[in-house]
Each structure stands twice: as C-alpha cells, then as structure tokens.
LUMGUTOR-709928 format. One line per 10 residues: number of its first residue (from 1); their letters; for each residue x, y, z of N, C-alpha, C, O, CB. Coordinates in steps of 0.02 Angstrom, whole numbers. Glycine has a CB too. Layout:
REM LUMGUTOR-709928
NUM	a	X/Y/Z/X/Y/Z/X/Y/Z/X/Y/Z/X/Y/Z ~ ...
***
This chain:
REM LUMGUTOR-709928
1	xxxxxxxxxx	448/1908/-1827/433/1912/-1898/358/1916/-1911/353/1925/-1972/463/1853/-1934 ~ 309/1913/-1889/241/1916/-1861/225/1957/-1887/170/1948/-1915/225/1921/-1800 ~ 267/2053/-1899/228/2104/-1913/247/2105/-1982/221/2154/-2009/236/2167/-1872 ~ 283/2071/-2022/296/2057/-2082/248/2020/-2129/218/1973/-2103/349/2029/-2078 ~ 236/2033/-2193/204/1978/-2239/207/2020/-2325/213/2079/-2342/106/1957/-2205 ~ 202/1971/-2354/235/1952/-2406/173/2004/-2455/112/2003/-2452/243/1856/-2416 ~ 215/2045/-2495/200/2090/-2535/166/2063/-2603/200/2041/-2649/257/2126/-2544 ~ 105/2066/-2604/69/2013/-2668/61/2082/-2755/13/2121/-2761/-54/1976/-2624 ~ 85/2080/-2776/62/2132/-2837/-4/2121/-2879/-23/2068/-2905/117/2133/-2892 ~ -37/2186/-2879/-127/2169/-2907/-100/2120/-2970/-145/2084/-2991/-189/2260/-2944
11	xxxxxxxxxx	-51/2114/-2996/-73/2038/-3035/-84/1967/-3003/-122/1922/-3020/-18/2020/-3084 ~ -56/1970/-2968/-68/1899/-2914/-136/1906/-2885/-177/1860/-2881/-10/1894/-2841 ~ -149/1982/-2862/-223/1970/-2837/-294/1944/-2886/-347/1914/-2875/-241/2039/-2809 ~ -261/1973/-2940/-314/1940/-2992/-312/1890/-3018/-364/1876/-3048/-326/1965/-3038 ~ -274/1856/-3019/-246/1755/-3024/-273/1731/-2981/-320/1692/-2990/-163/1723/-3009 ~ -250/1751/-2917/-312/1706/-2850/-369/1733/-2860/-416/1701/-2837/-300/1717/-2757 ~ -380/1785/-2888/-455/1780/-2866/-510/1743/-2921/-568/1722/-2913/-480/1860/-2852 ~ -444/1747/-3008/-474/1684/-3045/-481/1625/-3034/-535/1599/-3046/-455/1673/-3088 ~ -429/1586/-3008/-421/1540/-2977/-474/1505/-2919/-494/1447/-2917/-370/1558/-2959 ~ -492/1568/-2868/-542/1547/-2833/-616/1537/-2880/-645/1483/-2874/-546/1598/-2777
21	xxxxxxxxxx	-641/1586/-2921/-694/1589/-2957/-682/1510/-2999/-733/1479/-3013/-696/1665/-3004 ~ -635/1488/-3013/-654/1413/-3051/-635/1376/-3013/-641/1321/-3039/-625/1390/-3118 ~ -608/1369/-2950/-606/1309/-2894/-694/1309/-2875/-721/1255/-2862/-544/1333/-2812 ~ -713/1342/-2875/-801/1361/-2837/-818/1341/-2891/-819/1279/-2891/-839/1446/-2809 ~ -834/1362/-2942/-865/1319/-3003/-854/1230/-3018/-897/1189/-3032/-834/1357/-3067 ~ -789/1222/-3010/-789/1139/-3009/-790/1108/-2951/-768/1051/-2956/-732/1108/-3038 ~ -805/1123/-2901/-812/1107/-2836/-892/1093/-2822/-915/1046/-2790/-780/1164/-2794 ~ -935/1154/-2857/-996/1144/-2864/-1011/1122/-2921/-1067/1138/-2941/-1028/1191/-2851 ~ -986/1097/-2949/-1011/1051/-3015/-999/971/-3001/-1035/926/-3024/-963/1073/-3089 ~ -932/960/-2953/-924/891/-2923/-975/887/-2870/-996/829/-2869/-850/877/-2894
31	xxxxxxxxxx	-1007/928/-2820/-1049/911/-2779/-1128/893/-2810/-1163/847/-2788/-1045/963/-2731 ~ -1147/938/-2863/-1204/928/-2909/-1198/855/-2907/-1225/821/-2864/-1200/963/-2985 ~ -1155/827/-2962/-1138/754/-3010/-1126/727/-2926/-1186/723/-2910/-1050/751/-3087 ~ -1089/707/-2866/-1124/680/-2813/-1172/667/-2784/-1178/612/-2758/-1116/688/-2790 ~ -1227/725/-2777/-1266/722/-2766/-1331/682/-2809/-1380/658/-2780/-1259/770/-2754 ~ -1320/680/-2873/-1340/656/-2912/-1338/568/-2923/-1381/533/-2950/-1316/693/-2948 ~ -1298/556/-2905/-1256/507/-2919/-1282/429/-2846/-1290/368/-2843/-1164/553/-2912 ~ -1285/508/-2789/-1298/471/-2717/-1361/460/-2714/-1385/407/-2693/-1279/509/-2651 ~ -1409/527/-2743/-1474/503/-2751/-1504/450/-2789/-1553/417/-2773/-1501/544/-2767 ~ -1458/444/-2856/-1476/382/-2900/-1488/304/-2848/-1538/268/-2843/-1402/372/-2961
41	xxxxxxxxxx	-1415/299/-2814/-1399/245/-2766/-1444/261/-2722/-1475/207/-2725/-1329/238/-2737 ~ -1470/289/-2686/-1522/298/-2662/-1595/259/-2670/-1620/217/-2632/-1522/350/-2675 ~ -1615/279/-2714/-1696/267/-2752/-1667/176/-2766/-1708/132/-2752/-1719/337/-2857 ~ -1604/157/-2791/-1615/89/-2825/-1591/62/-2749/-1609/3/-2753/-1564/65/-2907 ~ -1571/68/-2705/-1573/22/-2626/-1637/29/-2607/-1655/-13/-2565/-1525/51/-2558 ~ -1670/62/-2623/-1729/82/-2586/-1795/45/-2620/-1846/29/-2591/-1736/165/-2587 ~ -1780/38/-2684/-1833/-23/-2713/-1814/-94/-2707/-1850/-144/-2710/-1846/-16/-2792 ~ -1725/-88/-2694/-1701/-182/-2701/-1751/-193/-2610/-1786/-243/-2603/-1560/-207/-2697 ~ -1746/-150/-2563/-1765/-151/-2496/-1840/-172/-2507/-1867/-221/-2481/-1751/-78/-2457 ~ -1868/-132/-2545/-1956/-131/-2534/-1961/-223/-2584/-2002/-264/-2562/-2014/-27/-2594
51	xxxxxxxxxx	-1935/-236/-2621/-1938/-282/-2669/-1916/-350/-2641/-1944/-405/-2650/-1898/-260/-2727 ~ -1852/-333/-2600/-1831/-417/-2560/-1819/-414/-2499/-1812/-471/-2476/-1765/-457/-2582 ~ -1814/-386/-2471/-1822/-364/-2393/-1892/-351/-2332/-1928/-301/-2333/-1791/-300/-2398 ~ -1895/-383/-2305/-1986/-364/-2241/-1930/-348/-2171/-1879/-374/-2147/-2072/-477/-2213 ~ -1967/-300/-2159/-1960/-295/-2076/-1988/-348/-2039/-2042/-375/-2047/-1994/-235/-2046 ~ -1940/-359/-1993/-1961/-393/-1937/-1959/-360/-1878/-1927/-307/-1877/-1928/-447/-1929 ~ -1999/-388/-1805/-2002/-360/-1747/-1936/-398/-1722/-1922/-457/-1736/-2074/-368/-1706 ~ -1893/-346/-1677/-1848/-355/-1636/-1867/-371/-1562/-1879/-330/-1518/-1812/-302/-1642 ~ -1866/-425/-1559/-1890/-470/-1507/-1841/-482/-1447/-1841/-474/-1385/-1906/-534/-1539 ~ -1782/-514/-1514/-1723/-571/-1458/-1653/-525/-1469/-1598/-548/-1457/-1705/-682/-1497
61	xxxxxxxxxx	-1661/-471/-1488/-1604/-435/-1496/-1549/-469/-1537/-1497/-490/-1511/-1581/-419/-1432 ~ -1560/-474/-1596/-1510/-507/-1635/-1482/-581/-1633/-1439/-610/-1666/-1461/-471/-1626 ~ -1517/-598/-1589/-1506/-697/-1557/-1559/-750/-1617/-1592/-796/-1594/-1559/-713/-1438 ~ -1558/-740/-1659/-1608/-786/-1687/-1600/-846/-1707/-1555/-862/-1746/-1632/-766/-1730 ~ -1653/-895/-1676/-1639/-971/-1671/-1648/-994/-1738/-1684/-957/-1771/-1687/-1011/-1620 ~ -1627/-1042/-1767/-1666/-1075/-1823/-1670/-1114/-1823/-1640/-1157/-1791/-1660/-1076/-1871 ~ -1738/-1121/-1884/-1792/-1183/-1866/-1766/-1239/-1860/-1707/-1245/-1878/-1844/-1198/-1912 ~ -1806/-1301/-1830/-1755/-1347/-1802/-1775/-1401/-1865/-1824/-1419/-1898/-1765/-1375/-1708 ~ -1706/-1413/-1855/-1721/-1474/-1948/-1740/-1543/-1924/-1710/-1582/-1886/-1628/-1495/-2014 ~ -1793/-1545/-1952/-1833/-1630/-1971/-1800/-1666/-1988/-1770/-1659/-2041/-1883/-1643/-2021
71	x	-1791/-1733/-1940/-1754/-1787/-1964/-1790/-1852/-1954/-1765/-1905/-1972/-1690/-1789/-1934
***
C-alpha cells in the first residue's frame, strides 16, 4: 500500500496551508512572550545574586566545617 496516498483537493491545500501560516504566528508570538518573560527572571536572579549572595573559593569541595560554638 506504500505506492498509494490519499488524494487532498486544492481546498484542503489551502486550509493547511492557513492553518500553518497561524500555527507560525502563535508559536512565534508564544516564544517572543517566553523569551520575554525568561529574560525578566533573568535580570531579577541576577540582582537578588549580586545583592545577597558573594562568591566563595572552593577549597574543601563542598565539606564545610562550621564555626565551632563557644561555650
């Protein structure tokens, strides 16, 4: 059945091919508003980071002692 396939009439071809023209339009209008959205989250991790967060040197590989409490 391989050399067979299904007979589409130029009205169907012009439905999919509307169809495709506004799947691509809201597809790139949801990636815009993502992108948008990721960059926002972006910029505000990136000041909570600079604002309450310091680098430290990786010394002990994740082993860190703490300070020893005064008694």
């Amino acid at each position: 059945m391989n050399e067979y396939k299904l007979k589409t009439p130029k009205q169907a071809e012009a439905v999919v091919g509307t169809y495709k023209k506004i799947e691509e339009t809201v597809v790139n209008a949801y990636k815009k508003v993502e992108d948008t959205v990721v960059g926002g989250y972006k910029q505000i991790e990136g000041k909570f980071v600079d604002a309450f967060l310091e680098k430290v040197e990786d010394d002990s590989q994740g082993s860190e002692t703490p300070p020893a409490a005064e008694e």
